[in-house]
N, C-alpha and C positions, 0 to 999 in steps of 0.2 A: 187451836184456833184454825180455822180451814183459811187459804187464802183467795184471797182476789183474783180474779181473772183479769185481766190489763187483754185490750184490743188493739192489738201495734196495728200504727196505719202506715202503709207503705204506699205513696205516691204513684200515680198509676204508670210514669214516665221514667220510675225508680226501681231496684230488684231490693233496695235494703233501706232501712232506717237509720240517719246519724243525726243525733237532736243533742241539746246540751240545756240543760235545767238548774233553777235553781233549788234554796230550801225558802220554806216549804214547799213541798210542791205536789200537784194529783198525785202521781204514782206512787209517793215516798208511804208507801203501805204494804202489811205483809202479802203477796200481791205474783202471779204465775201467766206465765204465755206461753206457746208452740212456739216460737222463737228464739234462736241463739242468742246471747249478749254479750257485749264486751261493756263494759264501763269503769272510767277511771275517775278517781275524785281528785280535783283539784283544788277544793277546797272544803275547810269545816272536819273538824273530828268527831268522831262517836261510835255507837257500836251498829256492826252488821251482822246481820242472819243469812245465810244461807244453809239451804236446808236442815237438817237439826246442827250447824256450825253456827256458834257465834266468837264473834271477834272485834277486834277494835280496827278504825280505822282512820286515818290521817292523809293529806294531801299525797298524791304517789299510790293511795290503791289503787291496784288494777285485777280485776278479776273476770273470767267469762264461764259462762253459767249456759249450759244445755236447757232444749227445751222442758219446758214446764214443772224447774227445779222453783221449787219457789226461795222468792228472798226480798231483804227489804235493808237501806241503811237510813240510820237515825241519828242527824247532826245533832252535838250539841252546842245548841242555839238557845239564847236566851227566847222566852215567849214574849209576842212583840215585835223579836227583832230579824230580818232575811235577809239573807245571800242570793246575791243574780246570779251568780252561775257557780253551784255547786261541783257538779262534776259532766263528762260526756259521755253518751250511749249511742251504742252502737247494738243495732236489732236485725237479724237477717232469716229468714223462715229456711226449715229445714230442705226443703225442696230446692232452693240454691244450690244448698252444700250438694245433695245429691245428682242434679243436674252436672254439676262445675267435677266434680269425682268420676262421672259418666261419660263426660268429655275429651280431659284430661289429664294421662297419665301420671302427670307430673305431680296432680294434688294427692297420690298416694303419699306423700310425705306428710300431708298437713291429716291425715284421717288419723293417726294416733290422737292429736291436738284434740280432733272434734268428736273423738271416743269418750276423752279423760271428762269434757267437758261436761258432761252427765252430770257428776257430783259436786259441778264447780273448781277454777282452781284462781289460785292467787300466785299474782307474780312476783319476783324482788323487784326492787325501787331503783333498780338499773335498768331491767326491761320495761316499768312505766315512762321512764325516763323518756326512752330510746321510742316509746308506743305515743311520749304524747303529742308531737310533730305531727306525723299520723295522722292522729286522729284531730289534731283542730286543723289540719289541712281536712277531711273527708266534711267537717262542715261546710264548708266552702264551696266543695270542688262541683262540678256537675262532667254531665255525660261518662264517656267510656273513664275519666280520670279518678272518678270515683271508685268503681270497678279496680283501677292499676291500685291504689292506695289501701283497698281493703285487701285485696289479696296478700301486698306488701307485709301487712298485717298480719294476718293471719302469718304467714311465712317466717316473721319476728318471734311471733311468739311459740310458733311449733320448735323453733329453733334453741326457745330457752328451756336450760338444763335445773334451771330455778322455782318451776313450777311445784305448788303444792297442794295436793287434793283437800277439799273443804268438807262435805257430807261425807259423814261416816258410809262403809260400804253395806249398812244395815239400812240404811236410811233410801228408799223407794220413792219417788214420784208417784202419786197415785190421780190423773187428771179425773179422773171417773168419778171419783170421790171430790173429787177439791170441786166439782162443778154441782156437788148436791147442794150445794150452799143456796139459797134464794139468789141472792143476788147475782150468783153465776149464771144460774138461769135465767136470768132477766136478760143480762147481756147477751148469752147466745140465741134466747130467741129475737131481740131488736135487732144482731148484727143478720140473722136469717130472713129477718122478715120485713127489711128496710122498705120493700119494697109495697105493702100494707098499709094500712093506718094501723098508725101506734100510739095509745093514745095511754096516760099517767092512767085513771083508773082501772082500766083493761092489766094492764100487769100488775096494779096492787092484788088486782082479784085474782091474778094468776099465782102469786104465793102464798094469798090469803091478809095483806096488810090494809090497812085503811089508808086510801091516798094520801093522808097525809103525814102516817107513819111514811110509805112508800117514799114519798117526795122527800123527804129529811136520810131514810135508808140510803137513794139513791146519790143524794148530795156528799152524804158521808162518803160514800164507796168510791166514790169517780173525781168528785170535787169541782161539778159542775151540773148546774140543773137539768132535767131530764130532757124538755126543748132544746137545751145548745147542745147536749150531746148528740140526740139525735140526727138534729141536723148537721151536723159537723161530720157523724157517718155518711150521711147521705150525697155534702159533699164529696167528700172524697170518693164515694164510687161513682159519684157523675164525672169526677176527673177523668177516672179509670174507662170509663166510656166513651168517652169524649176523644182521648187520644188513642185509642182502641178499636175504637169501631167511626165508619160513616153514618150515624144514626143522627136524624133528626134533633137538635137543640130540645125542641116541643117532648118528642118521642124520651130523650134521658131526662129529662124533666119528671115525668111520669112512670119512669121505669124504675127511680130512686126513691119515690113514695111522694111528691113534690103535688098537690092536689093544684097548683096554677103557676103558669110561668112568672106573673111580677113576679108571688113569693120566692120562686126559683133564681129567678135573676136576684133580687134582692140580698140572699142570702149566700149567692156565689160571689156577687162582689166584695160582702163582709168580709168572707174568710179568703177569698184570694185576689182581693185588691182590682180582678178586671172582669167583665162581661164574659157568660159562657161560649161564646163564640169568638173571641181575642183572644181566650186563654188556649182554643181549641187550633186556630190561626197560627200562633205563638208554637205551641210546640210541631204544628204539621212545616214552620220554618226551620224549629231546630234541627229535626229529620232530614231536612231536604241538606241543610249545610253539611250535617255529621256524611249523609249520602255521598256528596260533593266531597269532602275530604278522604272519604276512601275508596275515589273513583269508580264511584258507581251511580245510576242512577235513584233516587228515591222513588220507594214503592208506588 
């Protein structure tokens, strides 16, 4: 079974992703991304996959997973019944690591860690331990502190002597492949073409489905209607523009696929509680104070 393609969204004011989930939930599907992972489950047992490895697993996994190894865990949970908060993830894209390696010296210690990471590895229940501190502080934290706390991390675990490789070393990533799937391509061309009209019929026809096969395909996959998804992308790259660039409100509007500003406003205060222009205000304040605190002026 080919897997899913998962679209990590990373905050445009953010280098990394740290969320925490319950069961069921969208993602809990066999399911791959260009992004590094950390995740530990705090709670619920059952079995997980990574790559052709499966295994059991109970409160205390911790494992992290190279890009585009696929995998998926599967509580066992009565039908019916859900957990708020399964376990936490932690997503950071590979152009970090190589940035932060390019940097400094010092991260030549953690590049074995993020070698192994390729086939997966699993940690003892002493380094989750010691990781989940960590990691429900990195929910929390914002600005430069997030940064000190992943690295923290990372540093933790390159440290541990307890690590165990998960994929067999037969066992390849093939992104090329994993993306002939329909459905992969559906995603990669909305996350390319956000900036278009994208519209339910227009990509059934592009894999060949009948909308309404399409619309049930897409719900399966993602675990959200084709409209919220959308737009939920498009927010977020109006974030990433927004505190990015001095571009017109009107202008990111329209540059995110947003065919009129109500609908734009409308749909930016759903998912982030304020007006696109407060939210844009809001972080050009955080700037100026992070500036002020390390005696400099803001840009």
């Amino acid at each position: 079974m080919q897997p899913d393609l998962e679209i990590v969204e990373v905050r445009g004011d953010e280098s990394f992703a740290c969320w925490a989930h319950g069961y069921p939930y969208r993602t809990v599907r066999w399911h791959f991304h260009p992004e590094y992972e950390i995740q530990l489950i705090v709670e619920t047992q059952g079995v997980y996959f990574v790559g052709d490895h499966v295994g059991h697993f109970e409160p205390g996994n911790l494992v992290m997973m190279g890009p585009d190894l696929p995998h998926n865990w599967i509580s066992d949970v009565p039908a019916g019944q859900s957990v708020e908060r399964r376990g936490i993830v932690i997503q950071f894209p590979a152009g970090l690591v190589q940035r932060m390696a390019a940097s400094f010296p010092e991260f030549a210690r953690i590049a074995p860690l993020i070698a192994e990471s390729g086939a997966g590895l699993l940690f003892s229940a002493e380094t989750a331990a010691a990781a989940k501190p960590l990691m429900e502080a990195l929910l929390e934290a914002r600005g430069l502190r997030r940064v000190i706390l992943l690295l923290s991390l990372l540093e933790l675990l390159a440290a541990s002597q307890d690590r165990q490789r998960l994929a067999s070393p037969a066992f390849k990533p093939d992104p090329k492949a994993f993306m002939s799937h329909a459905i992969n391509n559906v995603l990669a061309h909305i996350a390319a073409n956000l900036g278009d009209e994208l519209r339910e019929p227009m990509l059934a026809e592009l894999v060949g489905q009948s909308p309404s096969a399409f619309s049930r395909a897409f719900r399966k996959h993602t675990g959200q209607s084709f409209v919220r998804y959308v737009n939920r992308l498009r927010i977020s790259r109006a974030c990433e523009l927004l505190t990015s660039s001095e571009k017109p409100v009107l202008d990111v509007c329209m540059d995110v696929g947003f065919n009129n500003v109500s609908n734009f406003n409308r749909q930016f205060l759903l998912h982030k509680r304020m007006p696109p222009t407060k939210f844009r205000n809001f972080h050009r304040m955080q700037a100026a104070q992070a500036a002020h605190l390390r005696g400099a002026s803001p840009p």
